[in-house]
N, C-alpha and C positions, 0 to 999 in steps of 0.2 A: 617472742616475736622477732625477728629479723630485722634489720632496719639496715637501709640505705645511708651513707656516709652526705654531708650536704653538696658535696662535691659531685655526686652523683645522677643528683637530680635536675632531670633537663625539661626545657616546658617547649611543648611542643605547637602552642601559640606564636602563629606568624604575627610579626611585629610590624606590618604593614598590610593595607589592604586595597585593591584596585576593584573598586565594582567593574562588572559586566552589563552591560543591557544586551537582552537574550533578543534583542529586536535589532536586525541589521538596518544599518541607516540606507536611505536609496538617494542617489542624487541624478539631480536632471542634468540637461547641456547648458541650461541657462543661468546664468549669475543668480547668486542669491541677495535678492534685494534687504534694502533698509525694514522695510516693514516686515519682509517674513522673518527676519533674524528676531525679529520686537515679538512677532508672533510664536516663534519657536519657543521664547524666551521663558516662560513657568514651567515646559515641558523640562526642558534643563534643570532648571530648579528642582523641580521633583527629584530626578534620577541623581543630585548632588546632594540633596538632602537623605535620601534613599542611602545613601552611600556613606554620611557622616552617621548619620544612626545604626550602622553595622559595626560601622568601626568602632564608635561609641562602644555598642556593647561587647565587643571583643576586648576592652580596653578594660570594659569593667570585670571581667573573668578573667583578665591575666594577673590584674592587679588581686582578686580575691585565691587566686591560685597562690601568688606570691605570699602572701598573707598565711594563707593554708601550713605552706611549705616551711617556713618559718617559724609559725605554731610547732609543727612537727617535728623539726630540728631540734627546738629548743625542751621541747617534754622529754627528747630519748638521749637525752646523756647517760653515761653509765651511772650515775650516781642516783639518778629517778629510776634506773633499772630497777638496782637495788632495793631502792622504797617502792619498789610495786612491790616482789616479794615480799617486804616486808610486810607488805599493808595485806595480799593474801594470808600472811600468818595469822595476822589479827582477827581479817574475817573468817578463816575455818574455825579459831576457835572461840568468836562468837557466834557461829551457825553449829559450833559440835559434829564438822565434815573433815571426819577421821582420813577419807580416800585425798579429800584438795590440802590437808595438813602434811601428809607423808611424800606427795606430790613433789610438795618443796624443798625438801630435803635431798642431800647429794648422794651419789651411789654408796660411797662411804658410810655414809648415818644414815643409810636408809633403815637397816634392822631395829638401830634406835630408835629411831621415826615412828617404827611400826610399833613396836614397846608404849611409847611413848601418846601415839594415837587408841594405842586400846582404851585408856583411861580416858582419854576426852570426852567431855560434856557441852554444851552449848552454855557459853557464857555471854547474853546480847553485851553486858555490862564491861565487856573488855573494850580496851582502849591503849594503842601504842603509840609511842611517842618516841623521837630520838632526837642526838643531841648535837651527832655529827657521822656523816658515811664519808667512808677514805674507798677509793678504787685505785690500786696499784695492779695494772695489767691485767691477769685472771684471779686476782684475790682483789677481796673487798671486806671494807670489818664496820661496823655499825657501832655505837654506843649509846643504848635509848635505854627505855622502860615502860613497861606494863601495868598495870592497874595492880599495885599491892608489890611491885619488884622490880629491880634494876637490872641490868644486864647487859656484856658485852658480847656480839657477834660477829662469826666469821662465813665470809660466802666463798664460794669458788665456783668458777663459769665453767660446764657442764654441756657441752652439743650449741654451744652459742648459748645457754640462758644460765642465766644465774641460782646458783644451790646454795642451800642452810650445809656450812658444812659444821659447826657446833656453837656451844653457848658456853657463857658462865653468868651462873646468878648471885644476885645478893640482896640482901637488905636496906644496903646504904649505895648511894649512888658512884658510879663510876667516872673518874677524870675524861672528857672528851678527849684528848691527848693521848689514851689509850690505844684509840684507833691507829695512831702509828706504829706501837709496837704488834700489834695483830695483823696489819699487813704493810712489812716493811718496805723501804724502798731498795733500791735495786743497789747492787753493789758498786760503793765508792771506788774512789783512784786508788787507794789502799789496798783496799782488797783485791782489784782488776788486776795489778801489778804483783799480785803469792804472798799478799801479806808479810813484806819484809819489819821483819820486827826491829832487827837492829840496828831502824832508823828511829825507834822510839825508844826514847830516854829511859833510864830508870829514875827511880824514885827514890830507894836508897844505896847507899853509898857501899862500898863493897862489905865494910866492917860491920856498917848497921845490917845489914845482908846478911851475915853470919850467923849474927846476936839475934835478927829476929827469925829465921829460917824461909824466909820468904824478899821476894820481889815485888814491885807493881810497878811496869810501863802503861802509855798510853799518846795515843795520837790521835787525830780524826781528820778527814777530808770534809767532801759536800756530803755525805750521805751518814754518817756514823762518827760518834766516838767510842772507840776501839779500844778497850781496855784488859791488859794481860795480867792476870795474878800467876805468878812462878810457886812452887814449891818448891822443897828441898829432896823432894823422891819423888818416885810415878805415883800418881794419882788412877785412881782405880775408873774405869770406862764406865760412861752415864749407865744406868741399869743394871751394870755387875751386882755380883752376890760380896757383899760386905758384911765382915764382923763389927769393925771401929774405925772409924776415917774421920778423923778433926782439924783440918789443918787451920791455923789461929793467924785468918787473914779477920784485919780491921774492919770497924765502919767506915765508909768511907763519907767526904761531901767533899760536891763537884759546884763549883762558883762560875757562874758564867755571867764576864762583865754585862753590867744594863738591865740581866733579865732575874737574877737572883741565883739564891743557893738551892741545893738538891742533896737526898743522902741518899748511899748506896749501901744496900744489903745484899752481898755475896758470899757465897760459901757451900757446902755442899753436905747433905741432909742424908738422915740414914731414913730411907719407906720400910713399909714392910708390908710385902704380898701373900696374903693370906688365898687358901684353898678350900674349900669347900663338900662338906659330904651331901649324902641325897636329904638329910634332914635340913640341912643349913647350918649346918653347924662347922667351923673353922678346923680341921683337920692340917692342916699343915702353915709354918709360918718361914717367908725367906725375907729378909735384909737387905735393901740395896740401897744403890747410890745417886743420888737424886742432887744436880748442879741446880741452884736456882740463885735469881736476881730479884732483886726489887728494888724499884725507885720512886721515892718519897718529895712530896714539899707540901712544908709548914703541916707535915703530921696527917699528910694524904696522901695517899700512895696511888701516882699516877701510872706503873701497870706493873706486873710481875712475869717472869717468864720462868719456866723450868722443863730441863732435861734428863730425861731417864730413860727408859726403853722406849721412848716416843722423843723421836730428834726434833729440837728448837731451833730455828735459822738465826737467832740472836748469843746461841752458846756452844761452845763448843771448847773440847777436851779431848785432849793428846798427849801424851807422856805427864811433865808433871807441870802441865799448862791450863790455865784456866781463863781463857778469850770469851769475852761479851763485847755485843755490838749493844749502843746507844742512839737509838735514830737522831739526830740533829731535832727534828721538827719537834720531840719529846721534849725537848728539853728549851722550846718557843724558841730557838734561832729560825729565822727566816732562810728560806734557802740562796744560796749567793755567798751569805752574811761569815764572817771572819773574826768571831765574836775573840776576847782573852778568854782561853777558859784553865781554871787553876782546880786539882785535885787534889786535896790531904786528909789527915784521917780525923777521928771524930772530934777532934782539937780544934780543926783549922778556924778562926787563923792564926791561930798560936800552936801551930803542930806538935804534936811531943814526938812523934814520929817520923812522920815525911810530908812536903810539900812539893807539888810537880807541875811546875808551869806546862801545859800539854800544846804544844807544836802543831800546825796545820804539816798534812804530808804533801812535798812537791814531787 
């Protein structure tokens, strides 16, 4: 449904009202006495009464208009958008309506969709629930669950309305927090200005550099903490074909004053894409390179992201460079906020390796 911004809506309720009397008055040559004025006097009354009782009720239809308009402003934020969609998920598939289930889905995942709705059955006993909706521009990501399952989801706006564009499920419920690395926010001063790196510090020292074959920088503005693992050779492109790629980057944890500690698991994982013959059976098997992140607190892992032949706006890899974005909000900084935030590796605060006080970027 389309909707009006509230700025838009104009009422077209005149804010004043002048009766007419559709009866023209006649007057004679002679003075109007004391008595006939006394005598005129209820006829007046009528047509000023006549006149406060229209008003009256135009007064009650402007104010129930403004009421109306109001209601209406406040149901269609994008983030109730979203929960409609949602809440149609629910009801296709407690009505078992394969055509309003695929509906919702974006051109993208429509083929899944339709996969996906072949097997639907009428479930009345389903029921969704979420935990928090994020809307960054034409992306939107949900964190709820379903009757028997958790799940994180992602939307994307579609001709004006809002589209299922996938899921992830699980068994155990998902951090609210997630929602911001699913749709992140817009690019910080860092970023906006080519990502100069060699305004963020290193972490170790040139010798310790040598001896352990790696680097770690890191900075952050308002929108990201921005963190580079270096190698010591080119690093192989997300989805390449690989034999063996181990580069021995640490654990990390990331201290941010006031709000607590965070661990980081980065590194880069061998997949392998298997092929298929007309039986189903695996006929051919390739090896690739798959970057992935995760970020952990107190032994929950508030969201994970990874890159391989399908690009992540949070990772990215170029010669022998390995860049992750960190939403700020992930990690409960409020936005504004200028928190101390301190990186080291799984030591800290007794690092055996590196400790990096990380810089806001001016």
């Amino acid at each position: 449904m389309k909707t009006r911004p509230p700025g838009r809506w104009r009422s077209r309720l005149c804010v004043g009202y002048r009766a007419k009397s559709s009866i023209r008055p006649t007057y004679s040559h002679r003075a109007e006495s004391a008595s006939d004025r006394v005598a005129a006097l209820p006829h007046r009354l009528v047509r000023a009464g006549s006149a406060l009782q229209v008003f009256s009720l135009f007064s009650r239809i402007l104010i129930l208009g403004l009421l109306a308009c109001a209601s209406v402003c406040r149901a269609q934020t994008p983030e109730d958008a979203v929960a409609a969609v949602y809440k149609q998920l629910e009801r296709a598939e407690q009505t078992g309506d394969g055509k309003a289930f695929v509906a919702l889905w974006s051109r993208e995942s429509a083929s899944n969709a339709e996969g996906m709705a072949a097997n639907l059955r009428p479930h009345p006993e389903a029921h969704y629930t979420f935990a928090r909706i994020l809307v960054q521009g034409d992306r939107a990501a949900l964190v709820g669950a379903a009757t028997g399952l958790f799940w994180k989801m992602r939307f994307v706006k579609e001709d004006g309305q809002w589209k299922i564009l996938d899921f992830v499920s699980s068994d155990t419920a998902f951090d609210p927090a997630a929602v911001y690395a699913l749709a992140p926010p817009p690019d910080g001063a860092f970023a906006r200005a080519g990502s100069p790196w060699q305004n963020a510090p290193p972490g170790l020292a040139p010798a310790n550099e040598a001896k352990q074959g790696w680097q770690v920088r890191a900075i952050f503005d308002e929108s990201f903490l921005y963190i580079r693992l270096e190698w010591n050779q080119p690093l192989a492109p997300p989805g390449s074909t690989v034999a063996n790629l181990h580069p021995n980057w640490p654990v990390m944890k990331i201290d941010v004053a006031g709000l607590g500690g965070f661990v980081l698991n980065a590194g880069v994982q061998i997949g392998d894409q298997a092929t298929f013959d007309k039986s189903g059976r695996a006929n051919s098997h390739r090896a690739y390179a798959a970057y992935a992140m995760r970020l952990e607190r107190g032994n929950k892992v508030l969201f994970s992201a990874t890159a391989d032949w399908n690009a992540n706006p949070l990772i990215a890899v170029n010669d022998r460079f390995f860049d992750m974005r960190i939403p700020l909000r992930a990690l409960g900084i409020a936005e504004g906020a200028s928190p101390k935030i301190v990186i080291g590796d799984a030591s800290w605060p007794k690092a055996a390796i590196f400790s990096l006080d990380v810089p806001r970027y001016r």
